[in-house]
MMTF fields as JSON, N, C-alpha, C and O atoms, coordinates in Angstrom:
{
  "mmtfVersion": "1.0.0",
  "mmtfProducer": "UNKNOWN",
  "numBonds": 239,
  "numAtoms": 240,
  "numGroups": 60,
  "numChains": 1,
  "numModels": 1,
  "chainsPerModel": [1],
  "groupsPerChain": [60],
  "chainIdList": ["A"],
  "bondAtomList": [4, 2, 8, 6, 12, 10, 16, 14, 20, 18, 24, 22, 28, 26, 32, 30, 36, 34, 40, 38, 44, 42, 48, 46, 52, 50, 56, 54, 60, 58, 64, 62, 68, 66, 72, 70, 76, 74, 80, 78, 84, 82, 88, 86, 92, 90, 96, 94, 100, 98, 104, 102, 108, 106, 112, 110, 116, 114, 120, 118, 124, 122, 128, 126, 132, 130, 136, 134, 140, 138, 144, 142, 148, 146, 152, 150, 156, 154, 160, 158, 164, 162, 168, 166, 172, 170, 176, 174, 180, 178, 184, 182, 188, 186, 192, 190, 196, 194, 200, 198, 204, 202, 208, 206, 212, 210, 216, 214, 220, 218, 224, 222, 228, 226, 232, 230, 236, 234],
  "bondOrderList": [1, 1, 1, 1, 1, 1, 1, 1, 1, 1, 1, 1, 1, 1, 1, 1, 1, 1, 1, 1, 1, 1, 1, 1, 1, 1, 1, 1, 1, 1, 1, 1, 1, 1, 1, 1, 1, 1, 1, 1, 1, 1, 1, 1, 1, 1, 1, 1, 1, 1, 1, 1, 1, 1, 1, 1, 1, 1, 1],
  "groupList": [{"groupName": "UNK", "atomNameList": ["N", "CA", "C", "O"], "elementList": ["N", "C", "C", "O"], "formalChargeList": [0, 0, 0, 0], "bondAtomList": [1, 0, 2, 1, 3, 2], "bondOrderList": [1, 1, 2], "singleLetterCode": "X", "chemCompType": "L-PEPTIDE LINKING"}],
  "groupTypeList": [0, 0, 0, 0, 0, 0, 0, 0, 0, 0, 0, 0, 0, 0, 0, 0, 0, 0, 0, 0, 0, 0, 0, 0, 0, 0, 0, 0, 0, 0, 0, 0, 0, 0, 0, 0, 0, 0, 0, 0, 0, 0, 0, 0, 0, 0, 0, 0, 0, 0, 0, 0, 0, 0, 0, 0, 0, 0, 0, 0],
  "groupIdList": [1, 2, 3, 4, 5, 6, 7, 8, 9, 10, 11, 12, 13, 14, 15, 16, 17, 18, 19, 20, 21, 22, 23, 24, 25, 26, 27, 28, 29, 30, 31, 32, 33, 34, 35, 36, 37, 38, 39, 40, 41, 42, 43, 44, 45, 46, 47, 48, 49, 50, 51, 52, 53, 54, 55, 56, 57, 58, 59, 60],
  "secStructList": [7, 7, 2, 2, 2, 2, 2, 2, 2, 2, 6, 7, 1, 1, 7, 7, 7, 3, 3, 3, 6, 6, 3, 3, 3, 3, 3, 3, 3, 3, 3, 6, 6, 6, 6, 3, 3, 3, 3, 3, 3, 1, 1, 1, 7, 7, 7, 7, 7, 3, 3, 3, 4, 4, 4, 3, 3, 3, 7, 7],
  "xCoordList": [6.044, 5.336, 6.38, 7.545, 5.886, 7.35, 6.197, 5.087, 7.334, 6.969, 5.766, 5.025, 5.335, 4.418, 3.448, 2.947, 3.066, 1.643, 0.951, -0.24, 2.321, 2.364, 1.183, 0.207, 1.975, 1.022, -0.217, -1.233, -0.186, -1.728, -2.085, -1.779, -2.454, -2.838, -3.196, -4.312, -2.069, -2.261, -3.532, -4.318, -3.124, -4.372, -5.455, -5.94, -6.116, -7.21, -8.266, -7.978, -9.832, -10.486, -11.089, -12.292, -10.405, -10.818, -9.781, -8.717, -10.622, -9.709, -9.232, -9.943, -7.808, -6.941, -6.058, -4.95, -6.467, -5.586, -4.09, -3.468, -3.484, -2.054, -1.603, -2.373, -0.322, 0.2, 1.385, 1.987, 1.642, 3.082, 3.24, 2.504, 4.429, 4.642, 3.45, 3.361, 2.409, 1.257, 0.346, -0.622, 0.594, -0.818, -0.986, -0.127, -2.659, -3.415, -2.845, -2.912, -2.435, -2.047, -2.522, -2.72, -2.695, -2.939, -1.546, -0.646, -1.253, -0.312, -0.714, -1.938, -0.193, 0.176, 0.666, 0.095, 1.746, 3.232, 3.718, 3.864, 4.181, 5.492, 6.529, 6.448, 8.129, 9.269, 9.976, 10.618, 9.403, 10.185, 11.526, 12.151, 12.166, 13.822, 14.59, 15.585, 13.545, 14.348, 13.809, 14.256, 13.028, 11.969, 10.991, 10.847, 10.442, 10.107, 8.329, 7.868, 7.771, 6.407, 6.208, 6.813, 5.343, 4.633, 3.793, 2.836, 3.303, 1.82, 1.321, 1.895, 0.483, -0.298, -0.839, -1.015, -1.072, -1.781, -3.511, -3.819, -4.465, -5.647, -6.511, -6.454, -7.061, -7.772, -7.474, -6.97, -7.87, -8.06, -6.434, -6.148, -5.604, -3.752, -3.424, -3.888, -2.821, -2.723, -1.131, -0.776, 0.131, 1.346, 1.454, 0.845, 2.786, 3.282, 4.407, 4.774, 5.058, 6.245, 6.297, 5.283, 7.503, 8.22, 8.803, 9.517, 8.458, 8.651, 9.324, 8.742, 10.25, 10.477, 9.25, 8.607, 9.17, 8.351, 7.967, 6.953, 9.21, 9.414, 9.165, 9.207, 9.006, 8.551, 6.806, 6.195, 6.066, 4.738, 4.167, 4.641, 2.743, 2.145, 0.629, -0.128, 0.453, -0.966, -1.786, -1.485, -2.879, -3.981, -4.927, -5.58, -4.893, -6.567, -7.313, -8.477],
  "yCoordList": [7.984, 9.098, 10.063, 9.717, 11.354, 12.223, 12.562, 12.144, 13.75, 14.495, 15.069, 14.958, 15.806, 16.655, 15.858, 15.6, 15.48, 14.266, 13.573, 13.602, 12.849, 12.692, 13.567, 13.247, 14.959, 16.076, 15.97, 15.645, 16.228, 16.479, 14.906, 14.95, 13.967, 13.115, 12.922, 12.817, 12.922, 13.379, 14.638, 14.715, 15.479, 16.685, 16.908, 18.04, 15.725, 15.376, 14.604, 13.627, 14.992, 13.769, 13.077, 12.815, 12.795, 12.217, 10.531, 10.343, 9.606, 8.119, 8.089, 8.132, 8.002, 7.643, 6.528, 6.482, 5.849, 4.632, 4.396, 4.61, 3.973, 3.921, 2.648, 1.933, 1.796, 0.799, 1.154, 2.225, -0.111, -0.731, -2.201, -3.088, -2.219, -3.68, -4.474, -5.443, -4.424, -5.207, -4.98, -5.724, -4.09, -4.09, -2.975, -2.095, -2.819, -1.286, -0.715, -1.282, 0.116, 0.938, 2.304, 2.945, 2.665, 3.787, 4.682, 4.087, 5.646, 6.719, 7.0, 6.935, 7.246, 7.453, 8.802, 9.888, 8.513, 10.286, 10.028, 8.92, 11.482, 11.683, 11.959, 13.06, 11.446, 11.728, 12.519, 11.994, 13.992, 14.325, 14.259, 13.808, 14.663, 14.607, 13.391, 13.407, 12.145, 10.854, 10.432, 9.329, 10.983, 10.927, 9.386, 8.556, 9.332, 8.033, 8.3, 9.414, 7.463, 7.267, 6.211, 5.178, 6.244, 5.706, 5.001, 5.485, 3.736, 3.526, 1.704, 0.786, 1.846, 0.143, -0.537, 0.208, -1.609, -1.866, -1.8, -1.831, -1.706, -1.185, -3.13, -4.244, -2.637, -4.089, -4.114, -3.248, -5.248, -5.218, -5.719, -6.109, -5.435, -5.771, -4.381, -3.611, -3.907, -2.213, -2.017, -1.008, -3.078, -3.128, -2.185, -1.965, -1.474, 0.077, -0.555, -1.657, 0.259, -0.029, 1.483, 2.165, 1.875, 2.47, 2.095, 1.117, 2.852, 2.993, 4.075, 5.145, 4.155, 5.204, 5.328, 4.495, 6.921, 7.14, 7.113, 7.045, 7.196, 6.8, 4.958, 4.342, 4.693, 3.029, 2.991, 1.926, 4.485, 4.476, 4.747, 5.55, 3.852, 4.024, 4.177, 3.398, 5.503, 6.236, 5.488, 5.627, 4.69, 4.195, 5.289, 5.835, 5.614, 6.5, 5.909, 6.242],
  "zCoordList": [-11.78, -11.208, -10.648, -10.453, -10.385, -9.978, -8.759, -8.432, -8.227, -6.636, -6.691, -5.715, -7.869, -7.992, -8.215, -7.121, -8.797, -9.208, -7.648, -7.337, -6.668, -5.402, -4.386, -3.709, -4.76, -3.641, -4.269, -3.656, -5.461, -5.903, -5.253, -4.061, -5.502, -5.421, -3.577, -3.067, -2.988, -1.542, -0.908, 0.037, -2.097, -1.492, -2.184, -2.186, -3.002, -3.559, -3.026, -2.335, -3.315, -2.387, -3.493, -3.483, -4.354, -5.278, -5.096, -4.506, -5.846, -5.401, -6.725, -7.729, -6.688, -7.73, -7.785, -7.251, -8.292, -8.555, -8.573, -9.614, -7.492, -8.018, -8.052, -7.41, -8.708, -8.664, -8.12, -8.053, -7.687, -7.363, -7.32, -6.887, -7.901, -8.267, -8.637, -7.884, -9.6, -10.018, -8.67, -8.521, -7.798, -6.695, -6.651, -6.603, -6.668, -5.899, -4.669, -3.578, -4.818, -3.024, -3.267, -4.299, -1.53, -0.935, -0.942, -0.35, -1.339, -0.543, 0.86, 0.971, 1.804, 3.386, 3.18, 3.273, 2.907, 3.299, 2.372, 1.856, 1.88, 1.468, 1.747, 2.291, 1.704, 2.239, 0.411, -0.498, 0.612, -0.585, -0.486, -1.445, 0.603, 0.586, -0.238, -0.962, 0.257, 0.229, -1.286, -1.601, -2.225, -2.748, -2.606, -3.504, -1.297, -0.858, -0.608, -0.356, -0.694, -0.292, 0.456, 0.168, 1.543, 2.672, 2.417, 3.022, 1.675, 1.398, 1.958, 2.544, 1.592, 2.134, 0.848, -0.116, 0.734, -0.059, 0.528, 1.72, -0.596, -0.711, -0.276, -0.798, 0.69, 1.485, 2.866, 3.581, 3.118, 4.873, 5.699, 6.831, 4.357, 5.082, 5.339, 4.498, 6.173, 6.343, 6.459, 7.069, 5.812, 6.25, 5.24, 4.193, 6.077, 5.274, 4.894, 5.302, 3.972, 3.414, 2.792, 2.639, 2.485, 1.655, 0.134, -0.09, -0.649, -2.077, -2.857, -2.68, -3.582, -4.436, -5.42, -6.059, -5.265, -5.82, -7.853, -8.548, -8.053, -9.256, -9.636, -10.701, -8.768, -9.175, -8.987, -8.897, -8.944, -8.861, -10.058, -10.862, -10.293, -11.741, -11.312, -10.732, -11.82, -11.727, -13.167, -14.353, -12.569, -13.676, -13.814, -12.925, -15.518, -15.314, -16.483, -16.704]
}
């Protein structure tokens, strides 16, 4: 996934599926500088972590 896909996805109210590492997650923030993302996985665990965003895979 790149930077741009990120915002849209951030400023959409639409639910879009993203992966990481074989799990559903939420985006949180974006750290474009660092090109890093903020996210949780999707369920009742709410631990954040940081990800390059290039290790993100949009399901459609």
């Amino acid at each position: 996934m790149d930077i741009i896909r990120v915002k849209q996805i951030l400023s959409s109210s639409a639910d879009v599926k993203v992966m990481y590492n074989g799990s559903s997650i939420w985006i949180d923030e974006l750290h474009e500088d660092q090109e890093l993302v903020t996210c949780h996985l999707r369920g009742p665990l709410e631990e954040r972590t940081q990800v390059a965003v290039s290790d993100l895979i949009e399901v459609k």
